[in-house]
N, C-alpha and C positions, 0 to 999 in steps of 0.2 A: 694442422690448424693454426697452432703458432710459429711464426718465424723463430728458426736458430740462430740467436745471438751471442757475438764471438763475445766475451769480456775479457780482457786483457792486453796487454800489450807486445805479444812475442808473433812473431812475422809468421802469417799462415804457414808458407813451404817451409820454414827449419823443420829440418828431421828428412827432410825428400833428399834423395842423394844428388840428384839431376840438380834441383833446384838450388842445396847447397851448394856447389861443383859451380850453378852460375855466377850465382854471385860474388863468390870469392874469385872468380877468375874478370867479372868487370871492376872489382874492386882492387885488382891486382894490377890491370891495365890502366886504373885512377890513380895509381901508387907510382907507377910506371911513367907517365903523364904529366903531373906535379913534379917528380924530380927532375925529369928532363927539361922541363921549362925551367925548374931555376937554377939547373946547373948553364942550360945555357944565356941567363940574363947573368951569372955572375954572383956573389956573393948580394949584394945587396939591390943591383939593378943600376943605371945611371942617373935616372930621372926619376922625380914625385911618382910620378904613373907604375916606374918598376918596380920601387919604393913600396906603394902598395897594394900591388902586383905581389911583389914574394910575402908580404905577408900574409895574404890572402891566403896564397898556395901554401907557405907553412901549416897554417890552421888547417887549412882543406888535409893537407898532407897527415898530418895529426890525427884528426877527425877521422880518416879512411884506414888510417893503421889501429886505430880503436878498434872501426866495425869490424876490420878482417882477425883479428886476433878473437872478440866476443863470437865472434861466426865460428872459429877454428876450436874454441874453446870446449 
């Protein structure tokens, strides 16, 4: 009769082993992804655009080693 509703904020599939196991292996391949791109622009890039390009991917880079560590956790 009434709708079940979620409250909170913790991701439906944590605790699935499948669904764990996905995401840490796309988040592996995000990890994977970002380094590669700015190992190969270089330490900081050449131009404005690569400039903020790698900072971009740092953050991004940051960001995905957060989630996969709270996932792993």
């Amino acid at each position: 009769m009434y709708p079940n509703i979620m409250l909170g904020t913790r991701h439906a599939g944590r605790g699935h082993p499948a669904a764990d196991y996905r995401a840490a292996d796309f988040l592996r391949q995000e990890i994977a992804f970002f380094e590669a791109r700015l190992n190969e622009m270089g330490e900081k890039g050449d131009c404005a655009y690569e400039h903020a390009l790698c900072r971009a991917y740092e953050t991004l880079l940051g960001e995905r080693r957060d989630q996969l560590a709270r996932l792993q956790a």
